[in-house]
C-alpha positions as MATLAB code, in Angstrom:
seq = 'XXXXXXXXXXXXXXXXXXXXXXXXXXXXXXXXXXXXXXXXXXXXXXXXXXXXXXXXXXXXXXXXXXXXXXXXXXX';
ca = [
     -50.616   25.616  -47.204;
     -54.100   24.185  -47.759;
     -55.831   26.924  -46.646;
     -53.887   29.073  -48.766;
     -54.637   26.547  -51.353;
     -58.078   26.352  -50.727;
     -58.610   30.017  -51.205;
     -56.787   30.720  -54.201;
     -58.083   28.060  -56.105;
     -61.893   29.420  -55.137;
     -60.792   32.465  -56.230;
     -59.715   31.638  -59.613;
     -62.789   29.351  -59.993;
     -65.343   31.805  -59.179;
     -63.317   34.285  -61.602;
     -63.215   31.891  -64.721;
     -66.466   29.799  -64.125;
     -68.282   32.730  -65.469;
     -66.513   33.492  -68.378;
     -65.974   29.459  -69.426;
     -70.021   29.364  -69.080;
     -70.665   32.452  -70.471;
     -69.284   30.909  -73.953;
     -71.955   28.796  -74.290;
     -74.772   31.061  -73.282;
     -76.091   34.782  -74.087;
     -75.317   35.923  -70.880;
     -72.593   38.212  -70.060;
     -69.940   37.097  -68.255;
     -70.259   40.011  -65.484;
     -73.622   39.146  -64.717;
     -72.916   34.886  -64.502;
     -70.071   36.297  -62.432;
     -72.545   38.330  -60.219;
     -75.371   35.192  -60.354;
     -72.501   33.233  -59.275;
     -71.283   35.502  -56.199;
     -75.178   35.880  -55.417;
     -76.364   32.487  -55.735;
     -73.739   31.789  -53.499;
     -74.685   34.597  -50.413;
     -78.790   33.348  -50.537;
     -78.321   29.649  -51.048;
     -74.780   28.657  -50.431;
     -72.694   25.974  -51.913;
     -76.143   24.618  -53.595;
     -76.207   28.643  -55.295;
     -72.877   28.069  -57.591;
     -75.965   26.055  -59.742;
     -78.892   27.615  -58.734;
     -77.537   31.874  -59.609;
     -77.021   31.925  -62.829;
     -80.261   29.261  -63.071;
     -82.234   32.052  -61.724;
     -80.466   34.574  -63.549;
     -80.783   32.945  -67.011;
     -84.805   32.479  -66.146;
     -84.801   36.220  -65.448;
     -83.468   37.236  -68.595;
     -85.828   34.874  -70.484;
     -88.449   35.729  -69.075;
     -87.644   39.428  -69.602;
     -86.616   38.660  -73.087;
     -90.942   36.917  -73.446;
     -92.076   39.920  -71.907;
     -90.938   42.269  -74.752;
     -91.286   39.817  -77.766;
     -94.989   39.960  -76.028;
     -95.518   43.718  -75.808;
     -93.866   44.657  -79.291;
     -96.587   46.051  -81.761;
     -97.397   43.858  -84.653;
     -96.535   45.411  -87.762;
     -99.842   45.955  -89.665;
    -100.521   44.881  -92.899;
];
């Protein structure tokens, strides 16, 4: 029964997580999902945090990138 337990309540955590933290950032809740899920393969229990940390430095660092190469409007 705790096994059982155990797995069903990971389950439901590493489907809602996402969308609960998703709410309060710009990212999508299929991507924290993924972040989550990846974070978890390449750093284990320690990549819940750091997934969607690398994930959400990723996207702003994308998002730089193209404020930086957007032509200024000329006057």
């Amino acid at each position: 029964m705790l096994g059982i337990g155990a797995f069903v309540i990971s389950m439901v955590d590493n489907l809602l997580k996402p969308f609960f933290i998703s709410t309060r950032t710009n990212i999508h809740p299929l991507l924290l999902f993924f972040a989550v899920l990846g974070g978890i393969q390449a750093f284990g229990l320690i990549g819940v945090i750091a997934g969607p940390l690398v994930a959400t430095f990723f996207l702003t660092l994308v998002e730089i990138y193209i404020q930086g190469v957007k032509p200024k409007a000329e006057s």
